[in-house]
N, C-alpha and C positions, 0 to 999 in steps of 0.2 A: 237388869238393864245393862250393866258394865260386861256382865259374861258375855252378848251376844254382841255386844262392839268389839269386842276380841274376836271372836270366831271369825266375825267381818274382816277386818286387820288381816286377819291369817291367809283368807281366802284371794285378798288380792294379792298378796306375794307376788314378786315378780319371779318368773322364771331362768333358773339356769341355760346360760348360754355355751357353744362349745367349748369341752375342755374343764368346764367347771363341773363343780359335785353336784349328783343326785339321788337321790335316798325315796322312793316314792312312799316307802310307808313311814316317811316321817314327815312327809309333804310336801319334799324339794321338787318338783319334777321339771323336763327338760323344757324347752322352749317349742315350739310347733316345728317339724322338720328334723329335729335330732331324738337320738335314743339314749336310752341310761343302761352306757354298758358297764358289765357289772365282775369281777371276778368270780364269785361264789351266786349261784341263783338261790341255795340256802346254809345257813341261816342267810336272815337277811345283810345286805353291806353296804356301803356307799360303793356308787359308782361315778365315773363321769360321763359327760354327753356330749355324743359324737354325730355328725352329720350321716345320718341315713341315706344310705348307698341306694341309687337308683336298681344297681343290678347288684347280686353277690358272686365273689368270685370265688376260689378254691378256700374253699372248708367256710363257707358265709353258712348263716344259719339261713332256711327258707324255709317257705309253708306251701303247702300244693294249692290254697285259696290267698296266698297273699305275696309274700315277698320273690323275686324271683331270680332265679341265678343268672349271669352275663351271655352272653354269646359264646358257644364253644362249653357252656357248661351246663350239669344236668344236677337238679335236684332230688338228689336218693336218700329216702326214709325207709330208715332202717326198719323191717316188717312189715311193709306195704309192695303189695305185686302193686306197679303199674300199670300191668295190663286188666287189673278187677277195676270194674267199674263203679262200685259200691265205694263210696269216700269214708272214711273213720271219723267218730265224731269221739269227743274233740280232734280236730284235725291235728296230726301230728309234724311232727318239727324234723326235719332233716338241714341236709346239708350239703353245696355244690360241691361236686366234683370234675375236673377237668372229663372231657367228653370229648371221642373223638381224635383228630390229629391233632 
């Protein structure tokens, strides 16, 4: 009985807000709207969480199905022709680059 009131406990944790630490494999995670950026993707590390940019700009991380780079900027993953029209699964992660003038 007392084990699973704890796990309850645990689960409603509140969430990190900007700026503060977040550790997701130790259960911190950020609040809805921010991201846990992190120095090291491994091992794992604490990071903090930062307000998720509508667009990314020069060197932002992007995904060809999700996040996308600003205006004037182009999302180039490394090992993917753009012009195949076959997508890679798991989709892979690049990163804007200014584009253009």
């Amino acid at each position: 009985q007392m084990v699973i009131e704890e796990v309850v406990k645990g689960a409603e944790q509140k969430c990190s807000a900007a700026g503060e630490v977040c550790f997701p494999e130790k259960g911190i995670f950020c609040c809805e709207g921010l991201e846990c950026v992190r120095p090291l993707i491994w091992p794992p590390v604490p990071g903090s969480c930062h307000v998720v940019p509508q667009c990314g700009k020069e060197g932002a991380i992007c995904y060809p199905d999700g996040v996308a780079c600003c205006e004037g900027y182009k999302c180039i993953i490394p090992g993917l022709v753009s012009s195949s029209l076959s997508f890679p699964w798991p989709p892979s992660k690049g990163s804007c680059v200014k584009w253009g003038n």
